[in-house]
C-alpha positions as CSV (number, residue, x, y, z in Angstrom):
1,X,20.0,16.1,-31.0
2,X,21.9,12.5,-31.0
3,X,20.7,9.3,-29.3
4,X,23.6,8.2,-27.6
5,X,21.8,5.2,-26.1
6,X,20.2,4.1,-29.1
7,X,16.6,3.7,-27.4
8,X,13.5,4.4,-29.1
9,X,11.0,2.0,-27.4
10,X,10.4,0.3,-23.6
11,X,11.9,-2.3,-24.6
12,X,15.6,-0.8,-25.8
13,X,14.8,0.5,-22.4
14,X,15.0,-2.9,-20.0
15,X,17.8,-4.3,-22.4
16,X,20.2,-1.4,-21.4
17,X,19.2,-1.9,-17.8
18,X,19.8,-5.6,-18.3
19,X,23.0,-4.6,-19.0
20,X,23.6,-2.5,-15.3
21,X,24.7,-3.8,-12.4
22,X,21.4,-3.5,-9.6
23,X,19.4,-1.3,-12.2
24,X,16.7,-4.4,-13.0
25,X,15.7,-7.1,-10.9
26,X,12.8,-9.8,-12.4
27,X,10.8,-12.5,-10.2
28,X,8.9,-15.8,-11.5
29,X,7.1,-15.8,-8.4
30,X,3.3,-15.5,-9.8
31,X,1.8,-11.6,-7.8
32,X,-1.8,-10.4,-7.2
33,X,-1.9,-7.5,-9.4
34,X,-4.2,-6.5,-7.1
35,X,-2.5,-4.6,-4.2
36,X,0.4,-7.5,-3.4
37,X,2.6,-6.2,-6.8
38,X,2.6,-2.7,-5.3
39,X,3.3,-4.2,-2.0
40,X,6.1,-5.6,-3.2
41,X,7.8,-2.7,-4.8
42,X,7.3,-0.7,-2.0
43,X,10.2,-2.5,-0.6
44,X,12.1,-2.8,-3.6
45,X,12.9,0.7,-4.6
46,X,9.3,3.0,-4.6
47,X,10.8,6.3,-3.3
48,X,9.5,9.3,-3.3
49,X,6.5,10.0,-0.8
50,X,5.4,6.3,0.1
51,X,4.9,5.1,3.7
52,X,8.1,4.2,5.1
53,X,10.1,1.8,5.0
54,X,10.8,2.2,1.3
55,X,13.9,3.1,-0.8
56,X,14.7,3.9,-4.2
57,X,16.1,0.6,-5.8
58,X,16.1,-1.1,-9.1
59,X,13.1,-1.4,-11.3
60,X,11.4,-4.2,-11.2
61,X,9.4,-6.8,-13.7
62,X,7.1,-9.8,-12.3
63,X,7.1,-12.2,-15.1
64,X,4.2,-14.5,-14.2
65,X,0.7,-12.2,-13.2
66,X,-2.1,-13.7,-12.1
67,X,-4.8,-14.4,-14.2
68,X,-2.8,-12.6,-17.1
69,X,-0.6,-15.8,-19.1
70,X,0.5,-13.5,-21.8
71,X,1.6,-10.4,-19.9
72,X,4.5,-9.1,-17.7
73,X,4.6,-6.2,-15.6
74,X,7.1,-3.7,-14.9
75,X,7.3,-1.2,-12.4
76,X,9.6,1.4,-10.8
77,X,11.6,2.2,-14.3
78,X,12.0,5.9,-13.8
79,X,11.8,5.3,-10.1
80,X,15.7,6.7,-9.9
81,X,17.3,9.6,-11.4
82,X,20.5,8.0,-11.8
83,X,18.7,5.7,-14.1
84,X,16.6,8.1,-15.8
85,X,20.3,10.1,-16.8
86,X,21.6,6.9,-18.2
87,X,17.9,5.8,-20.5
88,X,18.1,9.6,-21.9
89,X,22.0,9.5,-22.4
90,X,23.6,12.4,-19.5
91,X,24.5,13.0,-16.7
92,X,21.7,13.4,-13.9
93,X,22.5,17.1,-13.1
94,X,21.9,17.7,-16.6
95,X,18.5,16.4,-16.9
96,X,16.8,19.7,-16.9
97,X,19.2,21.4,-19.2
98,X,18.6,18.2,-21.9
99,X,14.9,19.0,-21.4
100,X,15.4,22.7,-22.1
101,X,17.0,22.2,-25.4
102,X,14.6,19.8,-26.6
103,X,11.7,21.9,-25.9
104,X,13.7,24.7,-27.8
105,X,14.3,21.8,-30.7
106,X,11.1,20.1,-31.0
107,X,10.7,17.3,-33.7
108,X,7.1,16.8,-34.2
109,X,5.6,13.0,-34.6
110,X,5.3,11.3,-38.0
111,X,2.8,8.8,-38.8
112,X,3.2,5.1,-40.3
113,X,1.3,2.9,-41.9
114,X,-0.8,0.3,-39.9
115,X,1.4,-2.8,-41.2
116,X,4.6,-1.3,-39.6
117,X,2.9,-0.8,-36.0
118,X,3.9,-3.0,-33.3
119,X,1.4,-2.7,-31.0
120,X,-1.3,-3.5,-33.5
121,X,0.1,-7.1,-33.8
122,X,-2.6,-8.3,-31.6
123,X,-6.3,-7.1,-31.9
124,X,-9.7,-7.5,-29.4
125,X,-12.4,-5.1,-30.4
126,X,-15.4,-4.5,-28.2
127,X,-17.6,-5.9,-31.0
128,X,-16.3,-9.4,-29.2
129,X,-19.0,-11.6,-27.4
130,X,-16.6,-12.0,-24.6
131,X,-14.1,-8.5,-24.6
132,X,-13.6,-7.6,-21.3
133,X,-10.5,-5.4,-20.2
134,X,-10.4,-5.9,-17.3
135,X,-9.6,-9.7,-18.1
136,X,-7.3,-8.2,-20.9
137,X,-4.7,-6.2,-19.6
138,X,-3.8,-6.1,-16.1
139,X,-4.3,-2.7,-14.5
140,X,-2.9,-3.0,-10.8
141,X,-4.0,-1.6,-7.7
142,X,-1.7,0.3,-5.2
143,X,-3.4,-0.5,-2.2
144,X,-6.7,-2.4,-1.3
145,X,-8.4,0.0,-1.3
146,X,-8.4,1.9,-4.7
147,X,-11.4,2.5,-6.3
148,X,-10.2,0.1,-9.1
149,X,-7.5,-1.6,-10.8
150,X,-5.8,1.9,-12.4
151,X,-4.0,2.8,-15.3
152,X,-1.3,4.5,-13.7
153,X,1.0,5.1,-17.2
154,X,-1.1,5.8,-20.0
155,X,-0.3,8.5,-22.3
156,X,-3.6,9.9,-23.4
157,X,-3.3,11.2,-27.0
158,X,-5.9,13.3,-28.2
159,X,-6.8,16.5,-31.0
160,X,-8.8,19.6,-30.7
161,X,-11.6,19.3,-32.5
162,X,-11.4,22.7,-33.8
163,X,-8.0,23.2,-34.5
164,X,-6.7,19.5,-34.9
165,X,-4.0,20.2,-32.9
166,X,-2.7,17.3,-30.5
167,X,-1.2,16.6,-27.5
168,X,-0.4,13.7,-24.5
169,X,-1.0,13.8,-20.9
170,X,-0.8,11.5,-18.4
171,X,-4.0,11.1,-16.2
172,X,-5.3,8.7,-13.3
173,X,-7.6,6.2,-15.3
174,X,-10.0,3.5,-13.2
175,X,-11.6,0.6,-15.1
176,X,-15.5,0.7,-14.3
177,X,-16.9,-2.0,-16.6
178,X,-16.0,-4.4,-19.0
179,X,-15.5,-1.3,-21.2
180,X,-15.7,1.8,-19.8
181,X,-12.5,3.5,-17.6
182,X,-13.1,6.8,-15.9
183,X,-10.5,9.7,-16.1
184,X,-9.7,12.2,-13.8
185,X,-8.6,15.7,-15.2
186,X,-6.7,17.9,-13.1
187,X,-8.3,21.2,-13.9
188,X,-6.8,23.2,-16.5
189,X,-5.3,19.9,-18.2
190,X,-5.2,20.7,-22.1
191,X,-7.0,17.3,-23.5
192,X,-9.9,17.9,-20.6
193,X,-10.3,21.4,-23.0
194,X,-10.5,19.4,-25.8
195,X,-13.5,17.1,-24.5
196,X,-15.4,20.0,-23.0
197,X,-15.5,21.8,-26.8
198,X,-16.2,17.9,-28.1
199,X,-19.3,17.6,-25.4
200,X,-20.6,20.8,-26.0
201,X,-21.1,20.1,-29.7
202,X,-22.7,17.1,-28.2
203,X,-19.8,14.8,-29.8
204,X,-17.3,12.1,-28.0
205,X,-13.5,12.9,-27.8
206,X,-11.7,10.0,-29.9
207,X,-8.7,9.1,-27.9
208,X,-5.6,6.3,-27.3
209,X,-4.3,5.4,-24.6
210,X,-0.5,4.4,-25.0
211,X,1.1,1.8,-22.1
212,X,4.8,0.3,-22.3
213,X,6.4,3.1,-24.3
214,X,10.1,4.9,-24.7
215,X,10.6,6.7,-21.1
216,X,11.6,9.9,-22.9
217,X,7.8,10.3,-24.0
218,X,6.7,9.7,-20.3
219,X,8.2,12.4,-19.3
220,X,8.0,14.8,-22.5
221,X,4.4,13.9,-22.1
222,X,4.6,16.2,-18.7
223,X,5.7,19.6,-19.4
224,X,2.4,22.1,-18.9
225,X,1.9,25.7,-19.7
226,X,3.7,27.7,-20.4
227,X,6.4,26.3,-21.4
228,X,4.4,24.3,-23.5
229,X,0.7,25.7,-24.1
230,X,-2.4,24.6,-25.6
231,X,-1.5,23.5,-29.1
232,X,2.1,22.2,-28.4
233,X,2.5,18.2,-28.8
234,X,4.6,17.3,-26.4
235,X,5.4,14.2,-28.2
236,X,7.5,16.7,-30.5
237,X,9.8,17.5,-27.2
238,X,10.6,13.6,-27.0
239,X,11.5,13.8,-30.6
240,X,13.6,16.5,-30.2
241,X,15.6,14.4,-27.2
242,X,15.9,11.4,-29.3
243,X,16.8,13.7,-32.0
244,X,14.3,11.1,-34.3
245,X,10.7,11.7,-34.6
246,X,7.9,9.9,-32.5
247,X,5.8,7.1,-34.7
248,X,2.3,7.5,-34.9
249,X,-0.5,5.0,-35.9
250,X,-3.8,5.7,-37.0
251,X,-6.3,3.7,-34.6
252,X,-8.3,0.9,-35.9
253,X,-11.9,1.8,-34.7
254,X,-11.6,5.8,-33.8
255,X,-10.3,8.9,-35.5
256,X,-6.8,8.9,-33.3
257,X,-3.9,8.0,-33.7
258,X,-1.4,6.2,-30.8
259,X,2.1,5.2,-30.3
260,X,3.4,3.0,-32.6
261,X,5.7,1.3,-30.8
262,X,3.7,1.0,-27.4
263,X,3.3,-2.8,-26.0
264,X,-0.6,-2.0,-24.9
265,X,-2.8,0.6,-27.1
266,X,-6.5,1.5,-25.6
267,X,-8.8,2.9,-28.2
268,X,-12.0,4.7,-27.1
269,X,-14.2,7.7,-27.3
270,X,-14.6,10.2,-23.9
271,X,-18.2,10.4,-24.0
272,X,-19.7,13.3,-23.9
273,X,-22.6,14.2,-20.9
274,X,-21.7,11.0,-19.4
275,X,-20.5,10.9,-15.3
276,X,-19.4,7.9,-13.3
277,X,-18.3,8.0,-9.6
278,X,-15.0,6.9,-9.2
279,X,-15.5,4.1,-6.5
280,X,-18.6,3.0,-8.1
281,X,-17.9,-0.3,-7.8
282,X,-15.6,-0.4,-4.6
283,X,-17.7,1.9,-2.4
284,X,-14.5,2.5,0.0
285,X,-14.6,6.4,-0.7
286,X,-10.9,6.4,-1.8
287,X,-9.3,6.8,-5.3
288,X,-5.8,5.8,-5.2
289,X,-2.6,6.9,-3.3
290,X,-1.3,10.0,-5.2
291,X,2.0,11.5,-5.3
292,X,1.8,13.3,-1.7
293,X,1.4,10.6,-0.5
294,X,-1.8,10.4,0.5
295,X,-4.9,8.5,-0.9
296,X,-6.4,10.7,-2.9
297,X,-10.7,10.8,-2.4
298,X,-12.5,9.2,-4.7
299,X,-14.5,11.6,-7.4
300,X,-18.2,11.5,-7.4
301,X,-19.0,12.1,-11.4
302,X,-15.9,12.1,-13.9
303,X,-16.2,11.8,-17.5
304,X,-16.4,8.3,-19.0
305,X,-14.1,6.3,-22.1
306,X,-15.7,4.2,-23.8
307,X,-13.3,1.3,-24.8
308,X,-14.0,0.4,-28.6
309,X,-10.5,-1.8,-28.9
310,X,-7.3,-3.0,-27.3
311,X,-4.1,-3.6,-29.3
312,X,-1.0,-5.2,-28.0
313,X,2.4,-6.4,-28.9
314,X,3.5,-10.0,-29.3
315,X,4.3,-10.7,-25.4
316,X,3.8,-7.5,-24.1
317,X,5.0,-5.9,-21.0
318,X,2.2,-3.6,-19.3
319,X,3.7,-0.8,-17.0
320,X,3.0,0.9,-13.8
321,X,3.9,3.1,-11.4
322,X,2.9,3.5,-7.7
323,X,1.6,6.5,-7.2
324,X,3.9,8.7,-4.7
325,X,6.9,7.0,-5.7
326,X,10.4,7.9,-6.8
327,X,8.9,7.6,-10.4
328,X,6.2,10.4,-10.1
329,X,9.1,12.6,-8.7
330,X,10.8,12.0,-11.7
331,X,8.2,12.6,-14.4
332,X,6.7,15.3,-12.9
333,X,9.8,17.5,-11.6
334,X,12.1,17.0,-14.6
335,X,9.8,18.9,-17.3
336,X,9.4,21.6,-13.9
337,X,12.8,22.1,-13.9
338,X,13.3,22.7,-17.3
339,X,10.4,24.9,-17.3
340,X,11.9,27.1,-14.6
341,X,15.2,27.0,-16.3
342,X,13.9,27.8,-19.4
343,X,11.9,31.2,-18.4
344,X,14.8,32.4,-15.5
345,X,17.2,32.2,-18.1
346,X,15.3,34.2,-20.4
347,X,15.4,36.9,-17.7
348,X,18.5,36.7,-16.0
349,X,21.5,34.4,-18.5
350,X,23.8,32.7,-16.6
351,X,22.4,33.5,-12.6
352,X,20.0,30.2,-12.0
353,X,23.1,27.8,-12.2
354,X,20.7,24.1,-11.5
355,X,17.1,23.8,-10.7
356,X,16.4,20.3,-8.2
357,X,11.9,19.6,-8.1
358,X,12.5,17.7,-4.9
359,X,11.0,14.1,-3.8
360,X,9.6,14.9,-0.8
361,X,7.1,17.5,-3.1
362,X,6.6,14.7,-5.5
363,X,8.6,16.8,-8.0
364,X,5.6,19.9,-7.9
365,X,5.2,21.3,-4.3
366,X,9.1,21.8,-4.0
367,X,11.7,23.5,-5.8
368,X,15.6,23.9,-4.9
369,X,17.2,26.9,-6.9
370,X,20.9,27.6,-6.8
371,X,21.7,30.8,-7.8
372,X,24.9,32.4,-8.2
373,X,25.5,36.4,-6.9
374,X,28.2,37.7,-8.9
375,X,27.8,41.8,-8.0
376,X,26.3,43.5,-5.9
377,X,23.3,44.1,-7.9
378,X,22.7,40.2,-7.8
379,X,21.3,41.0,-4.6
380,X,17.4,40.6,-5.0
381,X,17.4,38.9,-8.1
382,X,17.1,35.5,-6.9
383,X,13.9,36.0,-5.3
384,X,13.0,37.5,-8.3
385,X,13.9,34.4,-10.0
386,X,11.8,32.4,-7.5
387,X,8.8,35.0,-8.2
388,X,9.4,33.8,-11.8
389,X,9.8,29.8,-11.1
390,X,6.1,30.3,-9.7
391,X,5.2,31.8,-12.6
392,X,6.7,29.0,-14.6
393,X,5.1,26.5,-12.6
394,X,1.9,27.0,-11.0
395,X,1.6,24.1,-9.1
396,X,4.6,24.7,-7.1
397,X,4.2,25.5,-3.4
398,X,8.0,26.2,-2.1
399,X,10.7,27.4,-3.3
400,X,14.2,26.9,-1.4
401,X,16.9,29.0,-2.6
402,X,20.8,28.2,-2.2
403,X,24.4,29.9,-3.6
404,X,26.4,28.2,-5.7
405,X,28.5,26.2,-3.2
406,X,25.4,24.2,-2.1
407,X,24.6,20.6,-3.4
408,X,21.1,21.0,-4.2
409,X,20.6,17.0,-4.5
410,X,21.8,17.0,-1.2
411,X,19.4,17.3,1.4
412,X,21.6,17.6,4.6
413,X,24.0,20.3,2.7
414,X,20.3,22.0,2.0
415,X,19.2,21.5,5.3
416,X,22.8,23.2,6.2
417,X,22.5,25.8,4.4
418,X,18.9,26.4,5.9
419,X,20.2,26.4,9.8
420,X,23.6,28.8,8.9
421,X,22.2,31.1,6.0
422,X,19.0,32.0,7.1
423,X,17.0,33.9,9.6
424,X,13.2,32.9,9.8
425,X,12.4,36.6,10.6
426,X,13.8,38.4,7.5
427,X,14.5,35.4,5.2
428,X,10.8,34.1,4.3
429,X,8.5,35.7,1.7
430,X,4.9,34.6,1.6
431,X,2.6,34.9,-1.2
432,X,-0.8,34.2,0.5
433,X,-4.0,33.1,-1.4
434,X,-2.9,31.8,-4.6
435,X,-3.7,28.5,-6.8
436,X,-1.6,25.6,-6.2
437,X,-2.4,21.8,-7.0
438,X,-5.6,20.2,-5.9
439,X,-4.1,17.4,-4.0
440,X,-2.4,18.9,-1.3
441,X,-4.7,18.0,1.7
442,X,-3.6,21.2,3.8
443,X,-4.9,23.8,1.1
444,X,-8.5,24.0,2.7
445,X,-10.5,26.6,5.2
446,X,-10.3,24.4,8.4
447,X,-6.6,24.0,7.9
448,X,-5.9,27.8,7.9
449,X,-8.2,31.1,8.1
450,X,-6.8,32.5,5.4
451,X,-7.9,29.9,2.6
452,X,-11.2,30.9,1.8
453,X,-12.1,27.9,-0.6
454,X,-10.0,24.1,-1.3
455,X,-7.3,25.1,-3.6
456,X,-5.9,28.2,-3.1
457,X,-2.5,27.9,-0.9
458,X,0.4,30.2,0.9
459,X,3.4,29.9,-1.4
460,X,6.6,30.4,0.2
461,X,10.0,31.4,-1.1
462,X,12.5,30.1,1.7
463,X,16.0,32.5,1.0
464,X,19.5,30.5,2.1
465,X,21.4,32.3,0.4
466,X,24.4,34.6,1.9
467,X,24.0,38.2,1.2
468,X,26.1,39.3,-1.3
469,X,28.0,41.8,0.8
470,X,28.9,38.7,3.6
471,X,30.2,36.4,1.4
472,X,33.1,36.7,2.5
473,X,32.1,35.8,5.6
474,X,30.5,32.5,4.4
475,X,33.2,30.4,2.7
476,X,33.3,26.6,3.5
477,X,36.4,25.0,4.4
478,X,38.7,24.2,2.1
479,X,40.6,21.0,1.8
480,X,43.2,19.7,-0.6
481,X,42.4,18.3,-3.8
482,X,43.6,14.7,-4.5
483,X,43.6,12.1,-7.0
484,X,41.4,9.9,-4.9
485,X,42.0,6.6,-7.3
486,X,45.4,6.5,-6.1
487,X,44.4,5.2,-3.1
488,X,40.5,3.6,-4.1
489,X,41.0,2.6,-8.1
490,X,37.2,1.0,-8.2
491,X,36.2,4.6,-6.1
492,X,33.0,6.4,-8.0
């Protein structure tokens, strides 16, 4: 597969959206990284679930942090879809589709030597009288209240122990110490396997953590079963979308290897037996604001890192993300897309025309499938292909299905479609008492009777779509095509 943007790193990344009109704003006024930098992007262009007022804008980097000389910070890179399109080269209705084929096309990761690793130009090893991380790299809070400053963008990379296979996730990491971070694993989440056969040998889980990398590997890195199972590296899926593979570097003081090109590497070991609670040190109770938008509680034992080095590039740009933004949206609800695409298509070719993981579910609770009814027999197969984007995606809560004349990025023609092509009585299916994603704060006993344990939700399948027999009935006005640049040339 071709790289027509010629990206391969984060920084290929900011110079094409140098290049953009609005797509990347920079400030020299010094920020807290403590709260205020969030604050700021909140206004700027956050998205997605955060507090209102908010928007999706351009992303954004603070060159002057305090108490960090040598670092900048960006923020909000994939916080638009427009701009995701243009950093992995199509068009953004095609993102899924891109996705698909890549995951069809995987080019697994090669590995280089030490001497041709960027991030490794700068070393600190714990062994140092005075290493400290949190003095080293400047983890930002979302709010004052998180538990900790949190690495928001880190792409774990890890191996089986058995098997040696690898893979990357991204997971909510908390600094606790000078050299310990805690790491919440959503159940399920392959690398948390991995540690649980490493701890039960009684042996630590060698790991990287990988900040400041090419944004194809932030969102490769999440796809989940089964579209990608335990055992796929999902670092092979961003080589197959840059059509080059991903460089590797072995680690300087574990057995793991990290991104070569990354501007921050973490090395460390998950230890095993070893639990922390996640506001240890803050005591407020509270994690950090996750992508429903809510502030997630904070965990009362999670397993432990132990740092053993940090690596960096020559003036090195650390990234972050708020937590329910635009960004989340993004990485999350891409891969979901193409994983629904992917297993529909399988069993129907040609019927599931676009798949849109909507913001307002943080790209997992929400889906938007428009399906096309070509015979009569069409009829019933879309909510069997809604049955099947379940299947492809377990967290996903509901499912909103639309015909082919709908704009599924389009809220209000969604919402139109909703209030003229569907009656609540005969149009909803409900799937009552299965496994969705922990964080939604409605899945729990007191909320409804029929959730007998936190967890377990009411999936819904929402049908919009005209019966095939009516359709006739259901045509939207037509009006005249025109060559609008005759009469707007700088129209888009």
């Amino acid at each position: 597969m071709a790289n027509p943007t010629g990206s391969y790193d984060l920084r290929d990344a900011i110079n094409q959206l140098a290049q953009i009109p609005d797509q990347l704003v920079t400030t020299d006024t010094p920020v807290d990284p403590m709260a205020e930098l969030a604050g700021v992007y909140r206004f700027v262009g956050a998205g997605g679930t955060v507090k209102r007022p908010t928007r999706i804008g351009p992303a954004m980097i603070f060159n002057k942090v305090k108490g960090f000389d040598d670092f900048k910070v960006l923020i909000g890179l994939l916080a638009s879809r427009k701009r995701v399109a243009h950093l992995f080269g199509c068009k953004p209705d095609k993102l899924a589709f891109l996705l698909k084929d890549a995951v069809n096309n995987p080019i697994a990761p090669i590995t280089i030597a030490r001497e041709q690793a960027v991030c490794q130009e700068i070393v600190h090893k714990a062994t140092d009288p005075d290493f400290d991380i949190r003095k080293l790299v400047p983890a930002p809070t979302n709010t004052e209240e998180d538990a900790g400053p949190y690495i928001t963008l880190g792409m774990l990379y890890a191996s089986d122990p058995e098997t040696g296979e690898s893979d990357v996730t991204i997971h909510r990491m908390c600094y606790q110490s000078k050299d310990e971070i805690s790491i919440y694993f959503v159940p399920g989440r392959h690398i948390d396997v991995f540690r649980e056969k490493a701890e039960k040998a009684g042996k630590s889980l060698p790991v990287s953590i990988s900040i400041g990398v090419d944004p194809v590997i932030e969102v490769s890195a999440c796809f989940e079963p089964p579209t990608t199972p335990i055992g796929f590296d999902e670092l092979s899926i961003a080589g197959g979308i840059r059509g080059r593979a991903v460089e590797l570097v072995d680690c300087l003081t574990v057995n793991a290897k990290a991104i070569a090109n990354a501007e921050v590497v973490i090395e460390g070991e998950i230890l095993p037996n070893v639990r922390v609670a996640e506001d240890q040190n803050s005591h407020t109770g509270k994690a950090m604001p996750e992508f429903p938008g809510y502030t997630g509680p904070a965990n009362k034992s999670l397993p432990v890192i132990k740092v053993k080095a940090v690596t960096y590039r020559k003036n090195p740009i650390y990234q972050t993300c708020i937590g329910p933004s635009e960004e989340h949206v993004n990485m999350a609800g891409i891969p979901t897309e193409a994983s629904i695409l992917q297993m529909v298509e399988a069993a129907m070719p040609g019927k599931l025309l676009n798949v849109y993981a909507h913001r307002s579910g943080g790209g997992k609770y929400l889906a938007i499938l428009q399906f096309k009814k070509s015979v009569p027999t069409d009829e019933g197969k879309h909510k069997q292909a809604a049955i099947l984007a379940f299947a492809a995606f377990s967290e996903l809560k509901h499912i909103i299905l639309v015909d082919e004349d709908v704009d599924i990025y389009d809220t209000d023609d969604v919402l139109w479609a909703m209030n003229t092509r569907f009656q609540g009585d005969i149009d909803i299916s409900t799937i009552t008492g299965v496994r969705c994603h922990p964080l939604d704060p409605s899945q729990r006993p007191e909320y409804s009777p029929f959730i007998r344990q936190f967890g377990s939700s009411a999936k819904v399948i929402f049908d919009c779509t005209v019966p095939f027999a009516l359709k006739a009935e259901f045509e939207r006005a037509r009006f005249k095509e025109v060559d609008i640049k005759r009469f707007l040339p700088d129209f888009e």
